[in-house]
Every structure is written in structure tokens, then in C-alpha cells.
C-alpha positions as CSV (number, residue, x, y, z in Angstrom):
1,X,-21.2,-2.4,25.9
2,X,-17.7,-4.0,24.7
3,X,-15.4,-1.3,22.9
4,X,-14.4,-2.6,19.1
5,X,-11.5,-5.0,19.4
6,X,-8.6,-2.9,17.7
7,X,-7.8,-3.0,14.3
8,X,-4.0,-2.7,12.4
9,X,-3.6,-1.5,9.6
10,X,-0.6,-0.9,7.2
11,X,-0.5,1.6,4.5
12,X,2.6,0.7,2.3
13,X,3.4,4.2,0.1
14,X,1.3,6.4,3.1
15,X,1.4,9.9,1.2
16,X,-1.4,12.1,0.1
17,X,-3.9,9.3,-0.4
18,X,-2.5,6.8,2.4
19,X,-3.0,9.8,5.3
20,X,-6.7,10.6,3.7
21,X,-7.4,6.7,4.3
22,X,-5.5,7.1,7.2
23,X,-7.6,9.3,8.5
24,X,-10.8,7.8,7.9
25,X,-9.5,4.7,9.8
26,X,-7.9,6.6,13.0
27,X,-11.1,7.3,14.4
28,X,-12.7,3.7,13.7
29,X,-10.3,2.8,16.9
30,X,-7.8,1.5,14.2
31,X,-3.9,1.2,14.8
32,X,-2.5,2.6,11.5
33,X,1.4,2.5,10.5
34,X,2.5,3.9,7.2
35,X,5.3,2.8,5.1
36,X,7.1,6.2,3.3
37,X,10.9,6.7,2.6
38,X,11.7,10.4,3.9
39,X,12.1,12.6,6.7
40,X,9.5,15.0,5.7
41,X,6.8,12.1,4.9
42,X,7.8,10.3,8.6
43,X,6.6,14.1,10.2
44,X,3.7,14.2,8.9
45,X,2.6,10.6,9.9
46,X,3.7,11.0,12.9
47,X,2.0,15.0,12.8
48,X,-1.5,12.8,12.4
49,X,-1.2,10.2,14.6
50,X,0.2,7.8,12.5
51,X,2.6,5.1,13.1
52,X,5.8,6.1,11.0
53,X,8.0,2.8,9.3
54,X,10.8,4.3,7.1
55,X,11.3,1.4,4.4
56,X,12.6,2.0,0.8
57,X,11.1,-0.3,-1.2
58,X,13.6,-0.9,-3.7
59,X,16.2,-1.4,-0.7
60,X,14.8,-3.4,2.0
61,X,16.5,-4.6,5.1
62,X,16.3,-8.6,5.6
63,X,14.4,-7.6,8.9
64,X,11.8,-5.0,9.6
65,X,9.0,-4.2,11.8
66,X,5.7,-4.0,9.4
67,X,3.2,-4.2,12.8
68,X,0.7,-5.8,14.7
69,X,-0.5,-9.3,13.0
70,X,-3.3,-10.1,12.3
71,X,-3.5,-6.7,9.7
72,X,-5.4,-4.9,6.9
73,X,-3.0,-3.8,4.2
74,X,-3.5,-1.2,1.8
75,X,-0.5,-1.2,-1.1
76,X,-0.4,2.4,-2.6
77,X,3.4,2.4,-3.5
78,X,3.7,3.7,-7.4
79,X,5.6,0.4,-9.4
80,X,9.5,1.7,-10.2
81,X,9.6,4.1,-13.1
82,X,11.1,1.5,-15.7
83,X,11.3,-2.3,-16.5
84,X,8.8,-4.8,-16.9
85,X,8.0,-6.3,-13.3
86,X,7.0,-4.1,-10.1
87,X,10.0,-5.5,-8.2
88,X,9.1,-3.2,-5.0
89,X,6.1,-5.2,-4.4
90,X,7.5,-8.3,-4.8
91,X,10.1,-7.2,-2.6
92,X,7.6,-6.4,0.0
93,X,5.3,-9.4,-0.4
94,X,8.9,-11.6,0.3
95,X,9.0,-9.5,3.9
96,X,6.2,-10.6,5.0
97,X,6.3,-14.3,5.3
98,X,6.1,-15.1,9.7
99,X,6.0,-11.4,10.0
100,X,2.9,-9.9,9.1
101,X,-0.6,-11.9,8.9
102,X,-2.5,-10.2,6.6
103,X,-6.2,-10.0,6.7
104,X,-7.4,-8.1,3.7
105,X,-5.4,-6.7,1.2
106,X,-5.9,-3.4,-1.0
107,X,-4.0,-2.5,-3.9
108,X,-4.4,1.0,-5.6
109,X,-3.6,0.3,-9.4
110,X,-4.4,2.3,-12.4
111,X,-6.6,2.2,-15.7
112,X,-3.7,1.7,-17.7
113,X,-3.9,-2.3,-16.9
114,X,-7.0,-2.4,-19.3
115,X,-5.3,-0.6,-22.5
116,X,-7.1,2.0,-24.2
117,X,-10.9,1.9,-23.7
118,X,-11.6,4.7,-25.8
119,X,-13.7,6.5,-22.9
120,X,-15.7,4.1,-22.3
121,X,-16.6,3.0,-18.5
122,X,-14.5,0.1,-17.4
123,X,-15.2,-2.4,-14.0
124,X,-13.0,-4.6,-13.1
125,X,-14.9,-7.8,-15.0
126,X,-13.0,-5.7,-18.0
127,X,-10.0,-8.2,-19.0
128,X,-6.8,-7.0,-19.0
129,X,-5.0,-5.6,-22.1
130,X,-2.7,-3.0,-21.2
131,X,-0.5,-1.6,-23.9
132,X,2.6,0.1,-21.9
133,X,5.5,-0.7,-19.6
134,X,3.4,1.1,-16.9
135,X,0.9,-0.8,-16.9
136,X,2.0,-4.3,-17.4
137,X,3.9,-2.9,-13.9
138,X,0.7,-2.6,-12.9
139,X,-0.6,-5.6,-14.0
């Protein structure tokens, strides 16, 4: 029997819910790098196994190492606090041109990019309407 060919993955914003995906993916015979901007965040990446890339978002270096191409990314990194556009993932997405091949892409967003449902259950086939800064960031 063949072993599974391996499989990159990149986890941009790899905190509490990055290392939880992370972790699901380890044992899958994935190769997993996460994308966090502090000391403390790079230890505990590399505590569970996990490929450590320091990058701040908002400050990004013309040239950096994302990975192994072809790649699964999943974007989990929070949109800056203010302002209308989410500038760090447009930032990132203009890094990765010849760089990184993505495969599949996963981006962690919010409710707040369909407006105020009043409780009621939302699916993605809801349009969006959101109805603060946050989540036109979002958006």
C-alpha cells in the first residue's frame, strides 16, 4: 500500500483555532506552517509540531517564505480594528503571487457580514447586508 502523498497547509492568524485545526491536520500526514506575530505564539507552534512563520500582517516584508506549493490555506487573521477595507488580507493575497500555489482556500469570517437577523438561522445563500465597519471588513 502507497502512503498519502503529503499535504501543506498554511494557517494565516494560527492561534487558539488555527492549532485546533492544526491539529486535526498533523496526523492526516499533513505539513502545517502557521502564520502568528509573537514570540510566545511561534513556541507554541513550534511546542505542537507546527511549522512557525513570524509575519505581521499589517507590515509585510517584500519577500517571505509562506511554504510548500501546491497548499491548502486557511485565513483566520481578525480584519484591523478600524477602517473600511481589511488591508491585512489584501496585503497577504499581494505575497502570494509565484510564491505560494494555493489549492483550496478557507476564510473564517463572522455573522456580522449578514446584518442583524433578528435570531433567525442564517446559511450562507443569506445575501449580505452588514450594518457596521466590522463587518463590511469582513465582507
Amino acid at each position: 500500500m502507497q502512503d498519502k502523498p503529503l499535504k501543506n497547509v498554511l494557517i494565516v492568524g494560527c492561534g487558539y483555532i488555527g492549532r485546533r485545526v492544526a491539529a486535526r491536520l498533523l496526523p492526516e500526514k499533513s505539513m502545517v506552517s502557521g502564520v502568528v506575530r509573537s514570540p510566545d505564539s511561534m513556541e507554541k507552534l513550534a511546542d505542537a509540531g507546527i511549522r512557525a512563520i513570524y509575519a505581521d500582517l499589517d507590515r509585510l516584508p517584500p519577500e517571505i517564505d509562506w511554504g510548500r506549493s501546491p497548499a491548502d490555506v486557511f485565513y483566520f487573521a481578525p480584519p484591523p480594528a478600524s477602517g473600511e477595507l481589511d488591508l491585512r488580507m489584501r496585503a497577504f493575497l499581494a505575497r502570494l503571487p509565484g510564491r505560494l500555489t494555493v489549492r483550496r482556500c478557507v476564510y473564517i469570517s463572522t455573522s456580522a457580514v449578514y446584518g442583524d437577523c433578528h435570531g433567525d438561522w442564517i446559511t450562507e445563500a443569506q445575501p449580505p447586508a452588514p450594518t457596521t465597519a466590522r463587518g463590511w471588513r469582513r465582507l
